[in-house]
C-alpha positions in Angstrom: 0.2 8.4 -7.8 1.4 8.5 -4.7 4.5 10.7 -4.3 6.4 11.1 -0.7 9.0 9.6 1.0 8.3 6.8 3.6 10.9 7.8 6.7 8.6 7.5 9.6 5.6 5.7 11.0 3.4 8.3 10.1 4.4 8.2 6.5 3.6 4.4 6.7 0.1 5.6 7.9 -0.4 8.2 4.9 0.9 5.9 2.6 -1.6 3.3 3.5 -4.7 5.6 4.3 -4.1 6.8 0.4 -4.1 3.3 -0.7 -7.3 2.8 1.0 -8.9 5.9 0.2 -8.3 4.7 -3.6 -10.9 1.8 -2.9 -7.6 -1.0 -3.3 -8.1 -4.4 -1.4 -4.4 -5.4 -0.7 -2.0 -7.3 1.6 1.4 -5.5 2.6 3.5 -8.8 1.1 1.3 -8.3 -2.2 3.6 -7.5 -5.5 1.7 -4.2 -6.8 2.2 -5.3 -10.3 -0.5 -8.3 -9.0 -3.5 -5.6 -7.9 -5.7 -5.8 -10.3 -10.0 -5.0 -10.5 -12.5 -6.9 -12.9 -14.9 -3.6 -12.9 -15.9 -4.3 -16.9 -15.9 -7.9 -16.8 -12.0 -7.9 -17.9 -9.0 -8.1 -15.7 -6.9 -5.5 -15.6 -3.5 -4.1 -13.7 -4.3 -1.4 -11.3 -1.4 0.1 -11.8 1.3 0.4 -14.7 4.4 -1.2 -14.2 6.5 2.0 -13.5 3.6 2.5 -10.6 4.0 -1.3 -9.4 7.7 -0.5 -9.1 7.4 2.4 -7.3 5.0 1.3 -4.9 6.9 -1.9 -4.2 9.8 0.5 -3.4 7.3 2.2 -1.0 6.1 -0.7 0.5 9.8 -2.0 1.6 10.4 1.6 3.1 7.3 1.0 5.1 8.1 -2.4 6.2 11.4 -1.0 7.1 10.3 1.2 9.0 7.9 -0.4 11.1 10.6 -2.9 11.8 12.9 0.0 13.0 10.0 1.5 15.2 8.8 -2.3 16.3 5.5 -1.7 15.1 3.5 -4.7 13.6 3.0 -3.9 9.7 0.0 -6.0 9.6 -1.9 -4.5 12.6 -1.1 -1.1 11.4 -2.9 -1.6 8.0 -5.6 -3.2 9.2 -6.4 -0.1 11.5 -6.5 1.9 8.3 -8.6 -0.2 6.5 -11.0 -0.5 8.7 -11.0 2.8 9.2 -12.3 3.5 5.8 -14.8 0.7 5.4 
């Protein structure tokens, strides 16, 4: 579980390099109570629903700040995940 503050671009960056590095396939707008994997056959939530709320907090933080610093969201994440692919 991922535990730190998002205050600055580079916590945007860790936040969504540790989200990558767990092997998730997401979208920035994506509600984390939605992530889900299939790896048995059976869908199931990625994360428990205190987890979903807490990284739906940390995704608003992120979004704010990359508002504040006028850095596109979207292009940022896809940096990172490509990164790890």
């Amino acid at each position: 579980m991922y535990e730190k503050q998002i205050s600055q671009i580079e916590d945007v960056k860790d936040f969504f390099q540790y989200l990558a590095n767990s092997g998730l396939c997401f979208h920035p707008d994506d509600d984390a109570g939605d992530i889900g994997n299939q790896a048995d056959g059976q869908w199931k939530n990625t994360f428990t629903k205190a987890e979903a709320k807490l990284y739906n907090s940390l995704m608003i933080d992120c979004f704010t700040v990359c508002h504040a610093a006028d850095v596109d969201i979207y292009e940022l994440m896809l940096t990172i995940s490509d990164s790890v692919q």
